[in-house]
C-alpha positions as CSV (number, residue, x, y, z in Angstrom):
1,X,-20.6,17.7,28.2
2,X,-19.5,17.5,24.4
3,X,-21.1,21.1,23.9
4,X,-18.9,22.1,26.6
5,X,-16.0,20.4,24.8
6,X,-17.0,22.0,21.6
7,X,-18.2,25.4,22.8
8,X,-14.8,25.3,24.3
9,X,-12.7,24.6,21.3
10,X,-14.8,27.1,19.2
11,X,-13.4,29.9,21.6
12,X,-10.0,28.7,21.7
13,X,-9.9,28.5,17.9
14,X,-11.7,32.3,17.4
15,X,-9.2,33.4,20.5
16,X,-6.3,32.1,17.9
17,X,-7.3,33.4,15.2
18,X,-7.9,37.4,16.9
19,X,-4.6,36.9,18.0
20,X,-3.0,35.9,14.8
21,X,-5.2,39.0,13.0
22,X,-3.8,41.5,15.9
23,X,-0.1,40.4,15.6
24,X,-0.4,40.7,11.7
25,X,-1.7,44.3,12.1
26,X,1.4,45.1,14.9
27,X,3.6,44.3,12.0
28,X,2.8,47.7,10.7
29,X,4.3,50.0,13.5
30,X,6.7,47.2,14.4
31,X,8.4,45.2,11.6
32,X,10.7,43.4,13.1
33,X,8.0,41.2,15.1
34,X,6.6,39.4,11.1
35,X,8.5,36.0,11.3
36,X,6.4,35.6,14.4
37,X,3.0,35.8,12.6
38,X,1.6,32.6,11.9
39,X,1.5,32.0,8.2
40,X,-2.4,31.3,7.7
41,X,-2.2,34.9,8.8
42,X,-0.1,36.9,7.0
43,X,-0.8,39.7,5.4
44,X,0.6,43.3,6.3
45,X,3.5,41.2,7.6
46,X,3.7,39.4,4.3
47,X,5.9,42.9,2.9
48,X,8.6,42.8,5.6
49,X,9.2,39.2,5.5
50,X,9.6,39.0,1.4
51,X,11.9,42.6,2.1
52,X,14.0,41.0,4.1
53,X,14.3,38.3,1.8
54,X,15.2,40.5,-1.1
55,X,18.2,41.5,0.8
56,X,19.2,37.9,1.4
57,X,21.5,35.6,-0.7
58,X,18.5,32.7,-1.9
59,X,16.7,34.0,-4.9
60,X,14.1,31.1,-4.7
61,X,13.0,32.1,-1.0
62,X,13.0,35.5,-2.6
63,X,10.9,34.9,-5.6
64,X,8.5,32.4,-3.2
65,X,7.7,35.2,-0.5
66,X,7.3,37.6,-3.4
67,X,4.7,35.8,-4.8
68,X,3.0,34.9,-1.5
69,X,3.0,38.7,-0.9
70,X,1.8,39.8,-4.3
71,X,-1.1,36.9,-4.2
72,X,-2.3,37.9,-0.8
73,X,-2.0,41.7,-1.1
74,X,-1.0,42.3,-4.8
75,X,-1.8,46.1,-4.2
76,X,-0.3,48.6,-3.2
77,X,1.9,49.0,-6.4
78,X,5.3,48.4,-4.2
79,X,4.3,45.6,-3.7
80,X,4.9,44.4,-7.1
81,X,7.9,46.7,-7.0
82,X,9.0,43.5,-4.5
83,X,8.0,40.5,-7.2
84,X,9.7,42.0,-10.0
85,X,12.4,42.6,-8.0
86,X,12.8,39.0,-6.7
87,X,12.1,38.1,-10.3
88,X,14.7,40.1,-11.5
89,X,17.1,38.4,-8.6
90,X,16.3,34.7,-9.7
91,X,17.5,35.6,-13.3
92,X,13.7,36.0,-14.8
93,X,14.9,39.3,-16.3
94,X,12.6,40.0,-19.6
95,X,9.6,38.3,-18.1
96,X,10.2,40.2,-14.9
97,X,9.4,43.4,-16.6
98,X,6.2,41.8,-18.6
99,X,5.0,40.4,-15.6
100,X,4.9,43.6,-13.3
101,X,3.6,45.7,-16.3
102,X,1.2,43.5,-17.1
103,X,-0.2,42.9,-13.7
104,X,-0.1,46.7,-12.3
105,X,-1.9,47.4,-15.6
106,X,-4.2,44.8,-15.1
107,X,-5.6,46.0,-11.8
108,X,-6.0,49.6,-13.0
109,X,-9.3,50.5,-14.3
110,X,-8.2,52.9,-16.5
111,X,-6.0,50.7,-18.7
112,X,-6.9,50.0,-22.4
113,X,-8.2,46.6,-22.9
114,X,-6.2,46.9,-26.5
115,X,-3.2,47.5,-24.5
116,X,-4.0,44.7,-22.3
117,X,-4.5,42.3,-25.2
118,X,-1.1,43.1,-27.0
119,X,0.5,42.8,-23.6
120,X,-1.2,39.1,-22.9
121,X,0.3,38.1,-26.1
122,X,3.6,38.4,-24.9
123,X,3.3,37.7,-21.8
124,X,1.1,35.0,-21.6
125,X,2.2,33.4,-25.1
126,X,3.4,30.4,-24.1
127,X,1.6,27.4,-22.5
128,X,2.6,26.5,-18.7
129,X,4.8,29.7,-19.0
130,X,6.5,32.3,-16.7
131,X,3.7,34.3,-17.2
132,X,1.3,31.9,-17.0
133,X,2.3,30.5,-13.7
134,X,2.8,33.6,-12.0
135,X,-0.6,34.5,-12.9
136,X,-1.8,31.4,-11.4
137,X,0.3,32.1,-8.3
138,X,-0.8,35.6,-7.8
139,X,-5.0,35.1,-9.2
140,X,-5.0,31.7,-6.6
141,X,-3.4,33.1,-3.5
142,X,-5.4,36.3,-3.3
143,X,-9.8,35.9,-3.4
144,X,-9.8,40.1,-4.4
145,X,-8.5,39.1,-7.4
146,X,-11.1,36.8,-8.8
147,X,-13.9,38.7,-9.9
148,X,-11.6,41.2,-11.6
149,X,-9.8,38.4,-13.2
150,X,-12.8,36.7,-14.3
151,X,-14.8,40.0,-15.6
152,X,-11.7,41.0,-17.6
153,X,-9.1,38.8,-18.0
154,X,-11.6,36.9,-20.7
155,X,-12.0,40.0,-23.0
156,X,-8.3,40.9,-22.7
157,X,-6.1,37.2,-22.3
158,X,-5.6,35.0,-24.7
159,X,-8.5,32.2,-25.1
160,X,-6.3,29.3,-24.5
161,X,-3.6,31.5,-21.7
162,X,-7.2,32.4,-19.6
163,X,-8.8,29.3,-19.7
164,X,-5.4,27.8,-18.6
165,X,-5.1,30.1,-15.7
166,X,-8.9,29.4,-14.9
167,X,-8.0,25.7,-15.2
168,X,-4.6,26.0,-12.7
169,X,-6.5,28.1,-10.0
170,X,-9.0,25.9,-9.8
171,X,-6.4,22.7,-9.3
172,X,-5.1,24.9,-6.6
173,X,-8.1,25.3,-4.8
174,X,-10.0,29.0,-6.3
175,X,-13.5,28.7,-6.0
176,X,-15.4,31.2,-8.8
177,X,-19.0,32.5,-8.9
178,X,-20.7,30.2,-11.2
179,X,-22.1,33.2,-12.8
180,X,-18.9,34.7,-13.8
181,X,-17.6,31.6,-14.9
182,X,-20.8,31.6,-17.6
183,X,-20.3,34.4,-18.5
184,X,-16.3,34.2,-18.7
185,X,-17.9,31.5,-21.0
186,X,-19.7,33.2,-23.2
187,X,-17.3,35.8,-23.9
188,X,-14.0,33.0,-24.8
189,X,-16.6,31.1,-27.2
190,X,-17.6,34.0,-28.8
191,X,-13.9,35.0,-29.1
192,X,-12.7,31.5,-30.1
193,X,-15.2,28.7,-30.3
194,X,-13.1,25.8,-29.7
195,X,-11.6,26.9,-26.3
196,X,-15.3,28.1,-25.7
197,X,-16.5,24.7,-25.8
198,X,-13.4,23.4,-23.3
199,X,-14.2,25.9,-21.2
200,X,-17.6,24.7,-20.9
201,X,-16.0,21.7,-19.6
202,X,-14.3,23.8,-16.5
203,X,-17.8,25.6,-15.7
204,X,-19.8,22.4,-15.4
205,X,-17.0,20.4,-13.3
206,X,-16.5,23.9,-10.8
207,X,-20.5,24.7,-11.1
């Protein structure tokens, strides 16, 4: 009888879940149907939902699904076309622009790491930043991220700004491969041995 039950509410939940996938993929032919996808599925209808916001008067719901968006899908490039716009509309004007540069650059193969680097120093300067945190938002929300982040974003970042960001996403729930993280390791001691040795610290709690 309780395999019954549980059989039972193994097919209900997969039933939920196909549907949720389905009526996120409608959302591309029919728009107008995304406030009725579930959030835990969101995804193609994450763009006309943080759209519609964009042409709304509240710049924080703006900013919030343009993060959500950018975090969940953060390519194609219009899609950050949407975050620096909802930047932009909360009054986040200069780091608006650094933010979409720096991440559309980040994601593209290839960008100059020396670019990269003299980017992260303005945009990721200060501690518990703009930048910061909307690197934490985006790298967090979105799993496709994580092994780009982690292979380059410790040759390129500021020591202190990655192992922050490594640090935030973590708190938030971002689960890396242990390997990475060593060998995220190795490359921030070798660039600064101090952070190196914090950093340690991260890789042993997560691994």
């Amino acid at each position: 009888m309780i395999a019954r039950v549980v059989w039972i509410a193994t097919l209900a939940i997969v039933a939920v879940k196909i549907a949720g996938l389905q009526l996120d993929r409608q959302t591309r032919r029919t728009s107008a149907i995304a406030q009725g996808v579930p959030e835990l599925f969101r995804s193609a209808a994450q763009f006309p939902i943080a759209a519609n916001a964009l042409a709304g008067p509240d710049p924080v719901l703006v900013l919030s699904e343009a993060e959500k968006l950018v975090s969940r899908r953060p390519m194609p490039a219009e899609h950050l076309r949407v975050l620096a716009q909802a930047q932009f509309a909360a009054g986040e004007y200069n780091q608006g622009t650094l933010t979409i540069q720096y991440a559309a650059l980040f994601l593209r193969r290839d960008t100059r790491d020396e670019l990269l680097e003299e980017l992260g120093r303005e945009v990721l300067a200060e501690p518990e930043g703009a930048g910061r945190t909307t690197l934490v938002d985006i790298v967090s929300g979105g799993e496709r991220w994580h092994n780009q982040f982690m292979n380059r974003g410790a040759r390129v970042m500021p020591p202190d700004a990655f192992a922050e960001i490594v640090r935030s996403t973590i708190a938030q729930g971002a689960r890396y491969d242990c390997g990475l993280l060593e060998q995220a390791g190795r490359v921030v001691s070798a660039r600064d041995e101090a952070i190196g040795a914090s950093f340690a610290e991260i890789v042993d709690d997560q691994c």
